[in-house]
C-alpha positions, 0 to 999 in steps of 0.5 A: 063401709056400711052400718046395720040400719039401727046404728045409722041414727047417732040418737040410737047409737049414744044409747047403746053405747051407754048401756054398754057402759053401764053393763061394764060397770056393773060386770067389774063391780061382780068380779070386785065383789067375787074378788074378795070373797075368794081369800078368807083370813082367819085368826086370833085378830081377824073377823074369822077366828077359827077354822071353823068359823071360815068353813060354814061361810066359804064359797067353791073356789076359795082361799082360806089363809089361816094365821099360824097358831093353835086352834084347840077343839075347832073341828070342820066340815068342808063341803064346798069345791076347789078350796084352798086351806093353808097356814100363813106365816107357820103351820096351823095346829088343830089340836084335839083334847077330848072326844071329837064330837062329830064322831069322826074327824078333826077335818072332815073334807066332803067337797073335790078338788081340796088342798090343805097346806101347813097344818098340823093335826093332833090328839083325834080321838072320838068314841069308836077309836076311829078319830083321825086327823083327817076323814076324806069322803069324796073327791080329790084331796091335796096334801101338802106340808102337813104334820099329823101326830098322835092321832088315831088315825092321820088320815082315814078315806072313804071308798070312792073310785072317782076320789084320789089322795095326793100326800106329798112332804108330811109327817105321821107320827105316833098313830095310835089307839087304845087297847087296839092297834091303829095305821099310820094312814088308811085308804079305803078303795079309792081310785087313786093314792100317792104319797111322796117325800113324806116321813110315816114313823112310830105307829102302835101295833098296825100297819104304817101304811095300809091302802086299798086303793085301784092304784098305788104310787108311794115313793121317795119316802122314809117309813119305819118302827120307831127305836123299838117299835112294834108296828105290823107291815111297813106298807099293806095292800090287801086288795092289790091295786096297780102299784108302784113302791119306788126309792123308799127308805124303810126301816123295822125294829127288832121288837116288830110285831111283823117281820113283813115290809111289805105285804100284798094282797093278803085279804083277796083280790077278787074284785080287781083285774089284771093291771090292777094285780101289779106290783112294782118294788124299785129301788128301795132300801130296807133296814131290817134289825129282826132277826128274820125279814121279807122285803115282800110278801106277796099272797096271790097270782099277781105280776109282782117285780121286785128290782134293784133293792137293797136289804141291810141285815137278814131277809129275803126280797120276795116270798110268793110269787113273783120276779126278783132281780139285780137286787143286793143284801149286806149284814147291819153294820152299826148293830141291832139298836142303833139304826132306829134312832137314825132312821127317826130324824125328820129329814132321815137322810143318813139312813 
């Protein structure tokens, strides 16, 4: 076997082989270092003591692990990509009891590719009564395990096409607003917004859900009044979007302040084209104790499909235009009052 002309002398080869050595060194000792910045620990004990201080140090791609507890006034900006931020050992409450003074959010997320588990946001109030828990301006945001309650707003987007929303086993509760109404979550014109196994109850005046995203995926969750609640839609699509209502258990109370569940294209679609003037209602089952109901209301020229369904109490599955089939209706068995409370439970599967 022959060696290139510059490893034949064992001089020459030694000292390769020990700058090889050392090169190797020096790589391990960059990734120890990239190591332990990647999972910063905040908490009462720890060199990190709020949120707030971890955000103004983290780098993209890190895990902030945040110790169970409540975390009054501490309000964050995340700029950085790919972070993690989660509560260890329990949820996390990020409590708000005064006018936020960065004028929008609990938690302002800026960077892509953000997931946040087991926090708990409350009490998101700022000057032009548009706080919320959480303001997502761009990218991609996970969420997971959360509990918003008592905000403005849980959630408010921006109006990105590239940016998505990923909601999934959270609670919003109890959204509102003073002398004006609020929603439960607002998403802006994004690409893309899922909600999934999730519980949206109990907000003032406005829509649970209203999106104006290009596509729509909200499924497998219970939304509904309150006992006596006077929310508006249960879910508002104003500006239409690709969308999918699939095996949700929803519920309105007799003193609604809107008979709709769901509403569609009700400000216009003008800007969007024809796979985004789809809807799909599947498999729902909705709880109407008023004494008129409209499963789906459907304001333009759009292929909307409304199948398989069930109502419990009065109602129609599909004003508009639109396709209705195999769907089925039965009168209230418990009585006007009485499904509220079930349909409040946190997990809510007797509804």
């Amino acid at each position: 076997m022959s060696f290139p002309t510059s490893t034949k002398n064992p001089i020459k080869l030694m000292c390769l082989l020990r700058l090889a050595g050392m090169l190797l060194i020096f790589i391990s000792t960059l990734r120890v270092d990239t190591v332990a910045a990647e999972t910063l620990h905040v908490g009462a004990q720890r060199l990190l003591k709020t949120p707030g201080a971890a955000a103004t140090v983290a780098k993209s791609g890190s895990t902030i692990e945040i110790d169970a507890g409540v975390y009054e006034n501490d309000y964050s900006t995340w700029s950085q990509d790919s972070l993690t931020i989660r509560g260890n050992g329990g949820m996390v409450h990020m409590k708000s009891s005064g006018l936020i003074p960065n004028g929008k959010a609990i938690w302002i997320i800026k960077g892509d590719n953000t997931t946040v588990e087991n926090v708990e946001f409350s009490g998101a109030k700022v000057e032009d009564k548009n706080g919320a828990g959480i303001r997502h301006e761009r990218g991609h945001l996970h969420l997971r395990n959360n509990f918003f309650h008592d905000n403005e707003f849980s959630i408010l987007t921006g109006s990105v096409h590239d940016s998505t929303l990923h909601v999934e086993s959270t609670r919003i509760l109890n959204q509102k607003r003073d002398n004006t109404y609020s929603h439960g979550i607002y998403v802006g014109a994004i690409g893309r917004f899922t909600i999934r196994d999730s519980h949206i109850m109990g907000t003032d005046r406005g829509h649970q859900i209203k999106s104006r995203a290009l596509q729509n995926l909200i499924a497998f969750n219970t939304i509904g009044d309150s006992k006596q609640g006077n929310s508006s839609r249960l879910i508002d699509l104003p500006n239409c979007g690709l969308s999918f209502v699939v095996d949700n258990k929803m519920f309105k109370a007799s003193s609604t302040e809107n008979i709709n569940a769901i509403g569609y294209g009700a400000e216009g679609c003008g800007d969007r084209n024809d796979r985004q003037r789809q809807l799909y209602v599947v498999k729902n089952k909705f709880v109407n104790e008023a004494s008129r109901g409209i499963l789906v209301n459907n304001h333009v020229a759009a292929g909307v499909r409304v199948v398989n369904n069930w109502i419990i109490g009065r109602g129609v599955f599909l004003k508009g235009a639109g396709i209705e089939s195999n769907n089925v209706q039965t009168p209230l068995a418990l009585g006007p009052g009485n499904y509220g409370s079930v349909s409040s439970r946190s997990d809510a599967k007797k509804m």
